[in-house]
N, C-alpha and C positions, 0 to 999 in steps of 0.2 A: 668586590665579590664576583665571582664566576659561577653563572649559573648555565646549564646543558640545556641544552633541547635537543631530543631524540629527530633526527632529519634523516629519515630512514625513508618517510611517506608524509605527504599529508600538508597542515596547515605552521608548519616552522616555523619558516622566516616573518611571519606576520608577529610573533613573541620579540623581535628583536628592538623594533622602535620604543615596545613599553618599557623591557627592561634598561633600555641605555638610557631614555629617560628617567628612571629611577638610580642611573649610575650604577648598574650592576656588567656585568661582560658576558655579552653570549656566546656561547661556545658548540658548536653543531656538532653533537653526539653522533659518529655512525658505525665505532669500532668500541672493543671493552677498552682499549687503550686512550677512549678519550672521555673517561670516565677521574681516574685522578685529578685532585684537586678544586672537583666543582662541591658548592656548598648546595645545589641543591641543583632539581632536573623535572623539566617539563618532557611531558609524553601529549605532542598534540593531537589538534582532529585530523580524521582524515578516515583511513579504510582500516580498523582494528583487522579483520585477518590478514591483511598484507601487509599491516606492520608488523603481527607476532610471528610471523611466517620468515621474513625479514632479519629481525630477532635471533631467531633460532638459529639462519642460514649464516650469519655474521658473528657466533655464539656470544652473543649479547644478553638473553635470557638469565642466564645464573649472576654474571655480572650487574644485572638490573637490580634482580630480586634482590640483593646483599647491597646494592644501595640504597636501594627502599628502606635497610633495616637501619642505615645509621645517617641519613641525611631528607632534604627534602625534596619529598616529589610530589607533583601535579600533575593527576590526565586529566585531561580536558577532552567531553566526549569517546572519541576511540580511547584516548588513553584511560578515558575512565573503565572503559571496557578492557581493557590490558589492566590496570590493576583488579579487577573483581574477582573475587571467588568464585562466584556464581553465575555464570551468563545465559542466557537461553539458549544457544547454541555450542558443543565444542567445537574449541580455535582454540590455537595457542596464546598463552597468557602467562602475566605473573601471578595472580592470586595470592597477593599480600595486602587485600582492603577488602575487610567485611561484611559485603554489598551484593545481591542481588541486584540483575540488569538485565531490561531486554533491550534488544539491539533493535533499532531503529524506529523506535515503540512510536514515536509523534507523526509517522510517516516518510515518505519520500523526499526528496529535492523540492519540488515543487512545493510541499506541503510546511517547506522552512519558514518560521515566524520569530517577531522578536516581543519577547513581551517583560513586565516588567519583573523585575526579581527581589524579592527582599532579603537582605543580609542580613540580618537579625537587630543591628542594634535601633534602638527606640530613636527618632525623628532624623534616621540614616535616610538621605532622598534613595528611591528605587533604583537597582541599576538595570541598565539596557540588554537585554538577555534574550541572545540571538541562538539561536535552536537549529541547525541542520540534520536532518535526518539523527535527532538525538536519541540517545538511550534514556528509557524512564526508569530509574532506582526503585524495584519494586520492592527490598526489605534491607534495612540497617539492622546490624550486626551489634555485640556487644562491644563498647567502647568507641561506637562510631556516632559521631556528632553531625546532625544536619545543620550545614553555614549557610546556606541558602534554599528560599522558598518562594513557589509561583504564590500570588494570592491567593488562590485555594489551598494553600497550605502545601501541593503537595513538594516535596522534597525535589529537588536540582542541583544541588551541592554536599558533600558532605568532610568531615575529616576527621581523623582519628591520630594522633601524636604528630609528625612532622610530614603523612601523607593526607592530599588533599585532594579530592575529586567533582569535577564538575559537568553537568549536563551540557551547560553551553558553554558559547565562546567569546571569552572576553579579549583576545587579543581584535575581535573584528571592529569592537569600539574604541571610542576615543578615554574612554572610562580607565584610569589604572590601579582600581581599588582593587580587587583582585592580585594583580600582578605584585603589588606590595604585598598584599597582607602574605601572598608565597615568600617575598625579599623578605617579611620580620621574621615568617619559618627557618626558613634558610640560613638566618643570621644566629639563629639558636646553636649551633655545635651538633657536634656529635649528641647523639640521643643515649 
């Protein structure tokens, strides 16, 4: 299976050692032309407005959005800010995940923590949930499912049909629950 990662900006090449451990193929997204074929596509961390700037500049944008509709994606931080509807700020984006998000809401650099994350299922051990200047999901939309929770409940993941979004960043652990549970999306077909 060939899965993309958007290597426009940001946190890429760290997606590569999970997925080839999971036996999938990464494939560095930086043109529409390398868009065929992949069963599904990671939008990592990094700087949301200079990667949707990026996007636009490479006309990436419409090709994204029309992948979102029939295969699987995953932003992870920025990228979750590149899929939202709603961001607290305009930048350019896809706005095909029905989410509210302020941008940088946990604070700055300095202010990065890792804490722990509950994925939902009952005596799943916590995973390691690494927080860079993340966005906090201030409202889910209709048909949007929260897949991950700080212990105070509040929401850091969520997904809605074969698009997945998450506050933190699981490629910086050793942890490849995540990265799979994207590889069974992925492995779903067309939607």
């Amino acid at each position: 299976m060939k899965i993309g990662i958007l290597a426009l900006q940001g946190a890429f090449q760290e997606h590569v050692p999970h997925l080839e451990r999971l036996g999938a193929e990464p494939v560095f997204v930086r043109l529409p032309q390398d868009l065929p074929g992949l069963s599904g596509l990671i939008l990592p961390g990094g700087e949301s407005t200079v990667m949707g700037k990026l996007a636009e500049k490479y006309e990436l944008m419409e090709p994204l959005r029309e992948f979102a509709g029939k295969r699987a994606v995953w932003g992870i931080c920025a990228g979750m800010i590149l899929l939202a509807e709603n961001v607290d700020r305009d930048q350019p984006g896809l706005e095909v995940l029905d989410i509210e998000v302020t941008r940088n809401a946990y604070g700055s650099q300095r202010n990065s923590f890792i804490r722990e994350v509950c994925l939902g299922a009952p005596g799943e051990p916590p995973f390691p949930g690494v927080f860079i200047r993340a966005p906090r999901i201030e409202s889910v939309g209709s048909g949007v499912t929260p897949v991950a929770l700080l212990p105070d409940e509040t929401v850091v993941g969520v997904c809605r049909d074969r698009v997945m979004a998450t506050a933190f960043h699981p490629e910086l652990t050793e942890d490849d629950r995540m990265h799979r549970r994207f590889l069974d999306m992925a492995a779903g077909g067309d939607a």
